[in-house]
C-alpha positions in Angstrom: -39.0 -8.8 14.5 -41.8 -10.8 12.6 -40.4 -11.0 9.0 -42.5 -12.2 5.4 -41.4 -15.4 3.4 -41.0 -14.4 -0.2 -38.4 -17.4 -1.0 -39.1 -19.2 -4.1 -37.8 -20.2 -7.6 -36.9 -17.8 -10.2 -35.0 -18.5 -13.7 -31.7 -17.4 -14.4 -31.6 -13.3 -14.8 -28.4 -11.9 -15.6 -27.1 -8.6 -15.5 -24.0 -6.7 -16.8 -22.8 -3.1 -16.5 -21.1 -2.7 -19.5 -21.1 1.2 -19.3 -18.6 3.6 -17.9 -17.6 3.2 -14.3 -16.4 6.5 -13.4 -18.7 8.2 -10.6 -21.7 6.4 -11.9 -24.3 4.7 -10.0 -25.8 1.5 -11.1 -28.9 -0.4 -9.6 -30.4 -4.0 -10.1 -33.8 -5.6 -8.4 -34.1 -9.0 -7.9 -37.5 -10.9 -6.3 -37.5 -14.0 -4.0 -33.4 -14.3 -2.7 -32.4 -16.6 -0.5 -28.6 -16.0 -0.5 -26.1 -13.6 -1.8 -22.3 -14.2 -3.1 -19.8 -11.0 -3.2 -16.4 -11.9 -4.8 -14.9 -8.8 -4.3 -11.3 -7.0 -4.7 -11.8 -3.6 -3.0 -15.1 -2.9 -2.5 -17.1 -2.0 0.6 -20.7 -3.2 1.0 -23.2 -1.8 3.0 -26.3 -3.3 3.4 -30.1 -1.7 5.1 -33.3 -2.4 5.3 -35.6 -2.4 1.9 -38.9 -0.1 1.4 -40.3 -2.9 -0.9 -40.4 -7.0 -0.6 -37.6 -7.0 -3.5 -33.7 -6.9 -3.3 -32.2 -3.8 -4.5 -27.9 -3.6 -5.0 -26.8 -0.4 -5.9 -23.4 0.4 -7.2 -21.5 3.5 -7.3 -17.7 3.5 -8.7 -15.4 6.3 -8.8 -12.8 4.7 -10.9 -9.9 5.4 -13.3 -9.1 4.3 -15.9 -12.7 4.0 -16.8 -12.5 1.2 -18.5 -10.5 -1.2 -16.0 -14.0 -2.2 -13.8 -16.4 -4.2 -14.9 -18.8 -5.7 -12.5 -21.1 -8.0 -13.5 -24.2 -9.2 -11.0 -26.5 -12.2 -12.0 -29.1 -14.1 -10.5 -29.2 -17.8 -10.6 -32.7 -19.5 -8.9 -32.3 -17.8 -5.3 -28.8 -16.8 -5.1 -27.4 -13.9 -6.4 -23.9 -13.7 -7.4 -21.4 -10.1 -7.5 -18.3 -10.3 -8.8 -15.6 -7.6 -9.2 -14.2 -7.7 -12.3 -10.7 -5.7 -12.3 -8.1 -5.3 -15.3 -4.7 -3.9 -15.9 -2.4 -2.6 -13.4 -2.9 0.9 -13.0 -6.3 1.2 -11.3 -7.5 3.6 -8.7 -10.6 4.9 -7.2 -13.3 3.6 -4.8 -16.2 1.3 -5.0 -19.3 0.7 -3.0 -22.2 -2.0 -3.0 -25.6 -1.4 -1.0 -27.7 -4.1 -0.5 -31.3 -3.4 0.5 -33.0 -6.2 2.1 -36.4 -7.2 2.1 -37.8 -8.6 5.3 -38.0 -12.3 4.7 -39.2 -15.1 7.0 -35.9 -16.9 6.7 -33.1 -14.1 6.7 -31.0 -14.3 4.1 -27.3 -15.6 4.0 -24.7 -13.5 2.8 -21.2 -14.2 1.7 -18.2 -12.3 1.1 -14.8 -12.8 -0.3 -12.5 -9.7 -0.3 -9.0 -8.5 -0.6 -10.0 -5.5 1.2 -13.3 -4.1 2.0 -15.6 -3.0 4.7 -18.8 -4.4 5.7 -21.3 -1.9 7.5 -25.1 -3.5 8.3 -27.6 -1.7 9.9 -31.2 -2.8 10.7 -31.3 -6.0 9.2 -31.6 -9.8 9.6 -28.8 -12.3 8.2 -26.5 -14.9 8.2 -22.8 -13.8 7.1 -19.9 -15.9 6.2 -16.8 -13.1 5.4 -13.8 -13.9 4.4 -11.3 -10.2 3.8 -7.2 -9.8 4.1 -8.1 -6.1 5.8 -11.5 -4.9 6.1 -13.3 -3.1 9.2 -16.7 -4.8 10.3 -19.2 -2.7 12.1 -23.1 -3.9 13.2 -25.7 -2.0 14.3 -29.1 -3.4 15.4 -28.7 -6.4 13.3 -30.1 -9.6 13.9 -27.3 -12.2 13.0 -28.5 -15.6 12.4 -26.4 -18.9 14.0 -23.3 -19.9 12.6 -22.5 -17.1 11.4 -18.7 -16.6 10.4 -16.1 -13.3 10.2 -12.6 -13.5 9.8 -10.1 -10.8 9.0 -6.6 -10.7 8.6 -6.3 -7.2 9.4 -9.6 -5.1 10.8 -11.5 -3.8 13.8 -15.1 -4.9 14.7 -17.6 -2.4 16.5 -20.9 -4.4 17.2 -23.7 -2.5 18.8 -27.4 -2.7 20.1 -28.1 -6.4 18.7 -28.4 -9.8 19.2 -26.2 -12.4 18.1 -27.4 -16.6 17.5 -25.7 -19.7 18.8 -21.8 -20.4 17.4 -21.3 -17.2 15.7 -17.3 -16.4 15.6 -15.7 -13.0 15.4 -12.0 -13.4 14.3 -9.4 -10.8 13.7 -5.3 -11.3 13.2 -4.8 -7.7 14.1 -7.7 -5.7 15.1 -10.0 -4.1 18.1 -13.2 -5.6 19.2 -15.7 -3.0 20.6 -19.2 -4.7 21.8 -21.6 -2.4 23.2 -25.2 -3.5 24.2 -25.2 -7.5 22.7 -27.3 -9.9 23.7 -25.0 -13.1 22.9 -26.2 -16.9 22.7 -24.2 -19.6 23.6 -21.2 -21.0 21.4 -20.3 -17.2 20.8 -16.6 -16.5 20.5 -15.0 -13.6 19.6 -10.9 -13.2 19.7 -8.0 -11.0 18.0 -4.0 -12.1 17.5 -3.3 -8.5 18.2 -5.9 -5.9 19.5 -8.2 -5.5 22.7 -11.6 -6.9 23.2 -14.0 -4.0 24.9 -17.5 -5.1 26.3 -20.0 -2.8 27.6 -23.7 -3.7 28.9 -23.7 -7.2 27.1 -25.5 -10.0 28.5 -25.3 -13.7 27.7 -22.1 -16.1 27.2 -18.8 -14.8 26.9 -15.9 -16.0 25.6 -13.5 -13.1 24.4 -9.7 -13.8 23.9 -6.9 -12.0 22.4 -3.2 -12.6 22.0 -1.8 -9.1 22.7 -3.8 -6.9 24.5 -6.8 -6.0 27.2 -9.9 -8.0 27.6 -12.3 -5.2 29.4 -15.9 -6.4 30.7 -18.1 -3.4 32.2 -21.7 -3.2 33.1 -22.0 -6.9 31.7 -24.0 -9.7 32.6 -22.5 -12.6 32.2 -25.6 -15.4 32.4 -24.1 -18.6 31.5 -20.4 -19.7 31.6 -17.9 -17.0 31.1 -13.7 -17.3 29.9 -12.0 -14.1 29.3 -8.1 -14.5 28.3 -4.9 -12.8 27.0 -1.9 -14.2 26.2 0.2 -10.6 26.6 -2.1 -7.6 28.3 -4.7 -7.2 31.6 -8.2 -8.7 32.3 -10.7 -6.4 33.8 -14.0 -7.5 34.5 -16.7 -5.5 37.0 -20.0 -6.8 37.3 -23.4 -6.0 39.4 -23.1 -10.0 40.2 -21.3 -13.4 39.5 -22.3 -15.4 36.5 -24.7 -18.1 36.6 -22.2 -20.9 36.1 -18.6 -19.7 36.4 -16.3 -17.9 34.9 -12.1 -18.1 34.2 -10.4 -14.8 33.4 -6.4 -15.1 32.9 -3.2 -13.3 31.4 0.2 -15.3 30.6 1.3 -11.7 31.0 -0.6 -8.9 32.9 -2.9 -8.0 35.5 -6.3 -9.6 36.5 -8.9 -7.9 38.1 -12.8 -8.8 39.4 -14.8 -5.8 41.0 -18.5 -7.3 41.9 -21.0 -5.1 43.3 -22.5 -8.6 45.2 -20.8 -11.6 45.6 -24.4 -13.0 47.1 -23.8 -15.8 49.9 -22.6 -18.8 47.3 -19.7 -18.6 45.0 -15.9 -20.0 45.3 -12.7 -17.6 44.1 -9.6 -19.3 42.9 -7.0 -17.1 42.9 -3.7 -18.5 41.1 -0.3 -16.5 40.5 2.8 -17.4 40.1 4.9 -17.2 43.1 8.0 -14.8 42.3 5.9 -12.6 40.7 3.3 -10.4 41.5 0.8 -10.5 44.5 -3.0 -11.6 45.5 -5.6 -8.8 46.8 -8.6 -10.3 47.8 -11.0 -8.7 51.1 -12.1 -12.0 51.5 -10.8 -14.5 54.2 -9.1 -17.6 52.1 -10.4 -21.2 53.3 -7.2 -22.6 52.0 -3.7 -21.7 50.4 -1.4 -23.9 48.5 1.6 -24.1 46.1 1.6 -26.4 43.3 4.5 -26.3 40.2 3.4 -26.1 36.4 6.8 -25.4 34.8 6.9 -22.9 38.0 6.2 -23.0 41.2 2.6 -21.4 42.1 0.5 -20.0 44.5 -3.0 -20.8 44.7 -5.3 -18.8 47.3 -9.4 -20.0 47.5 -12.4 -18.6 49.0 -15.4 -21.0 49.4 -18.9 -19.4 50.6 -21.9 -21.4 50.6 -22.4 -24.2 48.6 -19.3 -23.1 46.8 -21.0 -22.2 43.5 -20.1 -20.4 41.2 -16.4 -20.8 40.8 -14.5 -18.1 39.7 -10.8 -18.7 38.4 -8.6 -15.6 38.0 -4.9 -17.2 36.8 -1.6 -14.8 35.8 1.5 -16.2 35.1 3.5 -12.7 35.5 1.5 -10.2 37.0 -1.4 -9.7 40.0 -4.7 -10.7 40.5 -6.8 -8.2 42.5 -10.6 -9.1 43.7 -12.9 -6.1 44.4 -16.0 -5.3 46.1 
């Protein structure tokens, strides 16, 4: 989308909510933002497009004892700061921030810092760096500028219908990742310590990893290089065709499949497993077989069509590698 510039210098503005929290809503517009800084306890934000060429937040609190949350939200030159402000022991109740942002030339960066909250944007353009111990991330037609940066300690992430910029990085400790209709640039990466990765009609460079559980590639296409991995689960990846320029899918501890719709005349399959365990199922005619020992002995099965490019590696330390077609 073609966005405005409306970036420039403003003076310090402040702004404090000194009233009662308790199922109130409060609001605050600010004019030319570059960036935005949420230091947050328990809070979810949700941010959407503006009507106007202004930032709008809006807060809503449901919180007891009254008394116990007090935000404040200021504005320093082109950065705006949010801080929760939290006291005594006894708290409980819910609070929300929505950030309405104004198209801008430049999209603006926003950064978050949570104990545990969610993040849920929706028709927008920016640059995110989060930080949260357990929060749920979920994108919808968002364009996310490059570098951008999530970790969570304990969340899911459910990305859809958007494109994401160079080295962006997706990381969970314990958590699903659900990508649906991406468009992703190279230096992408996305991986979970605990969780399965679940891609459906992406395009672009893949690189999806987890430490316990499924990798799961459908209706993709994968147009640069592509590495798919699990330390502890099964790799499945079906395609209408090979990547451009390779791809390596492996378990320490599962199954590995490939189901291509067309192989084309050019391409090279590396089929490795370990040798007392599981098998190879491939309806192509191998070109060579050997054995080679990493720690273990293995088996290594190719087939080499063409000029033998792409290469495909599908690896498993304990389990089988199947290739469909």
């Amino acid at each position: 989308m073609r966005l405005r510039h409306v970036l420039g210098a403003l003076p310090l503005l402040l702004a404090f909510w000194t009233g009662p929290a308790t199922g109130q809503t409060k609001t605050w517009e600010f004019s030319a933002v570059a960036r935005i800084d949420i230091d947050g306890v328990s809070g979810d934000v949700v941010v959407r497009p503006a009507e106007g060429n202004t930032l709008v937040v809006e807060l809503h609190a449901d919180v007891e004892p009254e008394d116990n949350f007090r935000p404040t939200v200021e504005q320093r030159g082109d950065r705006v700061s949010i801080d929760e402000k939290w006291r005594g022991h006894n708290s409980h109740g819910h609070v929300e921030w929505t950030l309405y942002l104004p198209a801008q030339e430049t999209p603006p960066e926003l950064t978050m810092d949570t104990a545990s909250g969610d993040l849920a944007c929706r028709d927008v353009a920016l640059r995110v760096e989060l930080d949260t111990a357990s929060g749920d991330i979920e994108l919808t037609n968002v364009e996310l500028d490059e570098n951008s940066d999530f970790d969570t300690a304990s969340g899911d992430y459910d990305l859809q219908g958007m494109t994401i910029s160079a080295d962006c990085r997706f990381d969970t400790a314990s958590g699903d990742l659900t990508l649906n209709n991406l468009v992703l640039e190279k230096g992408c990466k996305f991986s979970t310590a605990s969780g399965d990765v679940d891609a459906r009609r992406c395009r672009g460079y893949f690189a999806l990893s987890t430490a316990s559980g499924d990798v799961d590639v459908r209706d993709c296409e994968i147009e640069g290089w592509g590495d798919l991995s699990t330390a502890s689960g099964d790799v499945s990846v079906s395609l209408d065709h090979l990547p451009a320029d390779g791809l390596e899918a492996s378990s320490a501890s599962g199954n590995v499949s490939l189901d291509v719709a067309d192989y084309g005349d050019d391409f090279k399959l590396v089929l490795v497993k370990r040798k007392d365990r599981g098998r190879i199922t491939c309806p192509f005619e191998y070109t060579s077989e050997k054995t080679f020992f990493d720690d273990h002995e293995y088996e290594e099965k190719t087939v080499e069509r063409g000029s033998g490019a792409p290469e495909i590696e599908l690896r498993t330390a304990s389990g089988r590698v199947t290739v469909r077609n």
